[in-house]
C-alpha positions as CSV (number, residue, x, y, z in Angstrom):
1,X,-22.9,0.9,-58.0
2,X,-21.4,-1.2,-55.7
3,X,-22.0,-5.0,-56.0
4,X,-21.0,-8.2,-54.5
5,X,-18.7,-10.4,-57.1
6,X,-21.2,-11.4,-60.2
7,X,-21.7,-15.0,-60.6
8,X,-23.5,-14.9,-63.8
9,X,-20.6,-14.9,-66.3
10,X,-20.6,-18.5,-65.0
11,X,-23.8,-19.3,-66.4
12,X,-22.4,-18.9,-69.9
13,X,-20.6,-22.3,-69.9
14,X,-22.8,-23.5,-67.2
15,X,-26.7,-23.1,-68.9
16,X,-28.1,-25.0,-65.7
17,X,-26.3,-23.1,-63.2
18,X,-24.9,-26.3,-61.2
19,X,-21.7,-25.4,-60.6
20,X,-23.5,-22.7,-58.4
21,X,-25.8,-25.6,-56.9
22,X,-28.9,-24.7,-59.1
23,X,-31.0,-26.2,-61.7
24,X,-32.3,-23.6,-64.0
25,X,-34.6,-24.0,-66.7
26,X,-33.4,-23.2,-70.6
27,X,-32.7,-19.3,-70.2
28,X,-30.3,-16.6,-71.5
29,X,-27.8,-14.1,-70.6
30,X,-29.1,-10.1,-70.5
31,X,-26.6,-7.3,-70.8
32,X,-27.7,-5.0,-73.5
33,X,-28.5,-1.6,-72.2
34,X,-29.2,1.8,-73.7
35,X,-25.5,2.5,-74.9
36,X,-24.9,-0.8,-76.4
37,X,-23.1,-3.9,-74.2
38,X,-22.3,-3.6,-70.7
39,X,-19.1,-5.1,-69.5
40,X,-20.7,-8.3,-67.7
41,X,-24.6,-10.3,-67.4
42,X,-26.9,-7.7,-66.0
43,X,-29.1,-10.6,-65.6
44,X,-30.1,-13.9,-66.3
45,X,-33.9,-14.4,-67.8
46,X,-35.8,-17.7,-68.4
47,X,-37.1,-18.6,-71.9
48,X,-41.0,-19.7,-70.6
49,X,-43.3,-18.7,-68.3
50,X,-42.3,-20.7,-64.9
51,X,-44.0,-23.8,-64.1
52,X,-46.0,-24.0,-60.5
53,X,-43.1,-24.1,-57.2
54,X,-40.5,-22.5,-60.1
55,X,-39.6,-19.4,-58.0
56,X,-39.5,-21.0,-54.9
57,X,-37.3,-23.2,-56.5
58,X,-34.7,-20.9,-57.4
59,X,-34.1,-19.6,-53.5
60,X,-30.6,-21.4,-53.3
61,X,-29.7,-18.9,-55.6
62,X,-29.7,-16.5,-52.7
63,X,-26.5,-18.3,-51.4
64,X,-24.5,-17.2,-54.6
65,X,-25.8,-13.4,-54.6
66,X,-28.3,-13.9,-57.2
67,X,-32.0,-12.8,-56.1
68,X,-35.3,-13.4,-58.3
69,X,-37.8,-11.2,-60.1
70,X,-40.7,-11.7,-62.5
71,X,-40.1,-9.4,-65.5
72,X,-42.4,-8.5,-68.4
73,X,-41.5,-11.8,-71.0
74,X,-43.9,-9.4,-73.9
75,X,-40.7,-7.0,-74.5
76,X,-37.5,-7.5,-75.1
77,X,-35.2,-6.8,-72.1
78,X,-32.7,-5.5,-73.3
79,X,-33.2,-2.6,-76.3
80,X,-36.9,-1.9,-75.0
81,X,-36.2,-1.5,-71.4
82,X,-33.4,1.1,-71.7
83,X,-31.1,-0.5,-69.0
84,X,-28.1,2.6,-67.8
85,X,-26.4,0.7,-65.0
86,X,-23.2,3.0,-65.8
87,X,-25.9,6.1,-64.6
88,X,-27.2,4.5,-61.1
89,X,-25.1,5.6,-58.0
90,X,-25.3,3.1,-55.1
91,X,-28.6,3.2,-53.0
92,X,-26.8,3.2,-49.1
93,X,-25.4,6.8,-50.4
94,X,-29.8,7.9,-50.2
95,X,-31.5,8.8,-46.8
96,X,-34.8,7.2,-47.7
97,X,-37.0,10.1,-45.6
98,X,-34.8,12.8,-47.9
99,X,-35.8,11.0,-50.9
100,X,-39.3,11.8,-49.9
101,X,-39.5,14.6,-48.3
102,X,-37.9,16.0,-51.4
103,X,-40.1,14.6,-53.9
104,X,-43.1,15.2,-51.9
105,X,-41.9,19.2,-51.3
106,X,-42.1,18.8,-55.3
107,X,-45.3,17.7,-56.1
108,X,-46.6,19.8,-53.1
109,X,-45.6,23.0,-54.8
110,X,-47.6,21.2,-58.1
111,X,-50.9,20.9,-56.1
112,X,-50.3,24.5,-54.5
113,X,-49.9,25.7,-57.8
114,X,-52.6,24.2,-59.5
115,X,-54.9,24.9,-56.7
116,X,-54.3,29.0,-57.5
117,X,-54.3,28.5,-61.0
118,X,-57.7,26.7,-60.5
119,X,-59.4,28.9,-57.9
120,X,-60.6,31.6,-60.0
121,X,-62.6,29.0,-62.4
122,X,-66.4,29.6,-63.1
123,X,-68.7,27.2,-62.3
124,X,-69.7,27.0,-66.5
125,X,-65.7,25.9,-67.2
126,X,-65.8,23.0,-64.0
127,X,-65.8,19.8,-65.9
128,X,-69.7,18.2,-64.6
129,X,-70.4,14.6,-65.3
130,X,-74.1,14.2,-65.6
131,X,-74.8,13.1,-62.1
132,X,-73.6,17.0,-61.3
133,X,-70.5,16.7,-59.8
134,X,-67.3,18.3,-60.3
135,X,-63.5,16.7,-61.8
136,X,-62.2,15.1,-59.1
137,X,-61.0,13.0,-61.6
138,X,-57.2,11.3,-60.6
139,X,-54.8,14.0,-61.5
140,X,-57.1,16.9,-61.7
141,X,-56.3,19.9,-59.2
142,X,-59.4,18.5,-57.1
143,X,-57.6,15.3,-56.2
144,X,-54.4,17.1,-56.5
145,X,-55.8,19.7,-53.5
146,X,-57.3,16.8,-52.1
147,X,-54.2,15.6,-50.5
148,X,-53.1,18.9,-49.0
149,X,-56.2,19.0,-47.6
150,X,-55.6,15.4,-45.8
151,X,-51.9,16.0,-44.8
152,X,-51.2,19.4,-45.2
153,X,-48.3,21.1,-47.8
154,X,-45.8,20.3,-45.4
155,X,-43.9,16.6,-45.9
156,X,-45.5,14.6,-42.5
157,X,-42.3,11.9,-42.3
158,X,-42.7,8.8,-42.5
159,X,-44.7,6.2,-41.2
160,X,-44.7,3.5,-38.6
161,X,-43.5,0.0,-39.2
162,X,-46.0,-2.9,-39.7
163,X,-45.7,-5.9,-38.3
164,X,-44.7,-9.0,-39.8
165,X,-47.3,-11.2,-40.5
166,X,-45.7,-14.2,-42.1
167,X,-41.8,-14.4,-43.5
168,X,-41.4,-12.1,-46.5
169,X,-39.9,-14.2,-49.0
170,X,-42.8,-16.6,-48.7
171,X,-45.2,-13.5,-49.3
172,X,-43.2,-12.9,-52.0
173,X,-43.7,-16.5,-53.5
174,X,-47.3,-16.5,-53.0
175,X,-47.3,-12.7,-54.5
176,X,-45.7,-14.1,-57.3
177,X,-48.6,-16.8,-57.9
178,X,-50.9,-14.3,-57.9
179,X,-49.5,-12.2,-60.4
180,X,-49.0,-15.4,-62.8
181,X,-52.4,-16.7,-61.9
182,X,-53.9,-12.5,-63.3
183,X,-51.9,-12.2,-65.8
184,X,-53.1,-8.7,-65.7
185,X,-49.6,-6.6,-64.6
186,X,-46.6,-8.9,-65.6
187,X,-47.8,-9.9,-69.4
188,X,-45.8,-13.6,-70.0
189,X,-43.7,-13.3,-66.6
190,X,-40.7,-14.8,-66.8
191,X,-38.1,-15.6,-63.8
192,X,-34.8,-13.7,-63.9
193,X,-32.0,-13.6,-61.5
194,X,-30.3,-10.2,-60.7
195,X,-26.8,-10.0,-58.6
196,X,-27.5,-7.4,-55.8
197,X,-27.3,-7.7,-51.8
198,X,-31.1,-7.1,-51.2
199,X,-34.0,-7.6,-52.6
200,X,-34.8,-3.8,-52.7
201,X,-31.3,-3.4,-55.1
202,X,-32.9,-5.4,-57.9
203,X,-34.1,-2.1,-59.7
204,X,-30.4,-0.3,-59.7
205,X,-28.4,-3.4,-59.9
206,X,-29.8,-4.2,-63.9
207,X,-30.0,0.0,-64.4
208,X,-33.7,-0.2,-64.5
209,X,-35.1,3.5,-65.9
210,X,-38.5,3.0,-65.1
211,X,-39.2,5.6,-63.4
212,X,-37.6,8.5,-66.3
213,X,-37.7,11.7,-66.2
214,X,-39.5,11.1,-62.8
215,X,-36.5,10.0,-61.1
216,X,-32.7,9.3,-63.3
217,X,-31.2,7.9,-60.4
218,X,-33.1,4.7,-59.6
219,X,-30.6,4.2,-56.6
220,X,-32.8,6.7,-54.7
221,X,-35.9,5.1,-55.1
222,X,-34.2,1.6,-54.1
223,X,-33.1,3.3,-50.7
224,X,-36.9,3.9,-50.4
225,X,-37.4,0.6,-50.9
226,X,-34.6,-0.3,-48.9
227,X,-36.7,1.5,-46.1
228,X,-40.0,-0.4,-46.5
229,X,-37.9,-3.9,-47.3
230,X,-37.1,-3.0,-42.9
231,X,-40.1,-1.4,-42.2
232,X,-42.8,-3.8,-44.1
233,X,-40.8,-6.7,-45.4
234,X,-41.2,-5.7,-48.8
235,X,-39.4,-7.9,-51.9
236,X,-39.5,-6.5,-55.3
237,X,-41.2,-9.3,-57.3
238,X,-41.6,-7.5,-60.2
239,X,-40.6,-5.7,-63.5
240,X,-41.7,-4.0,-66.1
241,X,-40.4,-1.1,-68.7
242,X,-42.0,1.3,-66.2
243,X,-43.9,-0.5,-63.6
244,X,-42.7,-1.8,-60.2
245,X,-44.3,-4.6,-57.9
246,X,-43.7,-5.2,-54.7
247,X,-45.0,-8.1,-52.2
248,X,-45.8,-6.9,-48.7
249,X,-45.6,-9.2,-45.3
250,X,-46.4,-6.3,-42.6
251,X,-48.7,-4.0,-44.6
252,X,-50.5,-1.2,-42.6
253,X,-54.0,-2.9,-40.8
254,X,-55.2,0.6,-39.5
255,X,-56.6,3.0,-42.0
256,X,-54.4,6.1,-40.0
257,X,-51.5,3.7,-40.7
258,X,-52.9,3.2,-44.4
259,X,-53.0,6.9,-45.4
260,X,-49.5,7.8,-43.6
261,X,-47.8,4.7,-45.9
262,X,-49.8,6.2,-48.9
263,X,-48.4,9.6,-48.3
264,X,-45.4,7.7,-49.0
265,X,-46.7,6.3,-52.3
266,X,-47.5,9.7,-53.3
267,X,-44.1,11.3,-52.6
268,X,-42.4,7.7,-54.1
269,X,-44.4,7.3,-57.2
270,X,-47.1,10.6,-58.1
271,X,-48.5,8.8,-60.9
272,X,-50.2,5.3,-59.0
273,X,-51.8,8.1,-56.4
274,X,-53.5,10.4,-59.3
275,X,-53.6,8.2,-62.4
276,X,-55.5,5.2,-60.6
277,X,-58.9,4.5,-60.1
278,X,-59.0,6.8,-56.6
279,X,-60.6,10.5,-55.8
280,X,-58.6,10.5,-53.4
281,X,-55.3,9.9,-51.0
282,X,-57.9,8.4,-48.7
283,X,-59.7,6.1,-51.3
284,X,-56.4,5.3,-52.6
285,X,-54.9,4.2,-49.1
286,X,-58.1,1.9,-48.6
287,X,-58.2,0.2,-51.5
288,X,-54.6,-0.5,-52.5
289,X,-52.7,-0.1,-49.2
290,X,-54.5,-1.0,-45.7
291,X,-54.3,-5.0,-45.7
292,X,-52.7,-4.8,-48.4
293,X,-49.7,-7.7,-49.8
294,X,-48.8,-5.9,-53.2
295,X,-48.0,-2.5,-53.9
296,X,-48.0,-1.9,-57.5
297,X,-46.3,1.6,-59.2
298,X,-46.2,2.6,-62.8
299,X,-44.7,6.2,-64.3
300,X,-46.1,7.5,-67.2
């Protein structure tokens, strides 16, 4: 993948970083991936949990091509993340709508499919909780069906911009408060600085493989992100193994705008659609993307 010049060799005879004009807490060096040492840093990671104003803190960084994340401090980075930056093309080579549109032509044919396999089922084989009603459980073929009976089989593009409401790397500081403050999706954050040009880079520029056997490239799900970093002022403030957080400064405030981004979601990530806490497309756009300033995705 393409980068800008890596400053973070320097950071091995520099610990503090201030011959790049920062002042970084006790950390380490990161470039074990899945076939053994890469060539150079991937990144840099903190040895603690950050202290309050920490991340904001490190936004000189930005001057010398480093960018921030919160990553998961409860595994190892390095053998338990399976890191394959030599396998990651570069993410301006994706067409974010042809990303979609072919991943949601995919999972389409899925809920097609499981709709005929499922049509022909007697009423004594429907799974019926004891208030009578039937599996519309996420990831069943009635949530499945449920969102070609919103949107139709056929991809419907993508969605409007939203409108800034405040400058995205302060959501993204205030995001990242939050997330400390639960505790609940980043176990033992810890700050890390990644080289890359944009925020939306962060994933492919450390090899992140997340979102395997979903998606091997991770490039094209960063020009997706590349897309909603100019159409929603996304930042990725988050990492883990296999789940992705991202702060949101213009999220949709119209629930038509709501379920067109959450097509989106579907076609980006299947799994946070179906294996959530939603019936369906619908609930899931009203609960976790309509006001919304953090988009969470996992892969299982």
């Amino acid at each position: 993948m393409a980068t800008l010049p890596n400053p973070l060799p320097r950071l091995a005879d520099d610990p503090s970083g201030s011959s790049l004009g920062l002042r970084l807490p006790a950390g380490r060096l990161i470039d074990t991936t899945d076939h053994g040492r890469w060539h150079e840093p991937l990144l840099w990671c903190a040895g603690e949990p950050p202290a309050p104003g920490e991340w904001s803190a490190l936004a000189p960084a930005r001057r010398v091509g480093l960018l921030p994340v919160l990553v998961d401090g409860a595994t190892d980075i390095g053998p338990d993340w399976y890191l394959r930056p030599g396998d990651v093309s570069y993410p301006g080579d994706h067409d974010a709508e042809e990303v979609l549109a072919h991943s949601w032509d995919d999972h389409m044919a899925d809920a097609l499919h499981s709709d005929e396999n499922h049509a022909g089922i007697d009423a004594a084989d429907t799974d019926v909780t004891d208030t009578g009603a039937t599996d519309t459980a996420p990831g069943s073929p009635a949530a499945l069906g449920g969102i070609v009976s919103l949107l139709g089989a056929d991809w419907p593009g993508t969605a409007p911009a939203g409108t800034l409401r405040r400058d995205p790397d302060e959501c993204a500081a205030d995001v990242v408060g939050l997330l400390l403050r639960e505790g609940t999706r980043v176990k033992e954050g810890r700050l890390a600085l990644v080289p890359a040009r944009r925020s939306a880079d962060l994933p492919a520029a450390i090899g992140w493989t997340g979102a395997a056997p979903f998606e091997d490239d991770t490039a094209r799900l960063c020009a997706v992100l590349r897309s909603w970093e100019d159409r929603f002022g996304i930042r990725v403030v988050a990492l883990r193994a296999d789940e992705l957080v991202v702060s949101v400064a213009a999220p949709p405030t119209t629930a038509a705008h709501a379920e067109a981004v959450a097509a989106e979601h579907f076609a980006f990530c299947p799994d946070a659609v179906l294996r959530g806490n939603h019936d369906t497309l619908r609930d899931y756009a009203h609960q976790e993307v309509l006001d919304e300033e953090v988009w969470a995705f996992w892969w299982d």
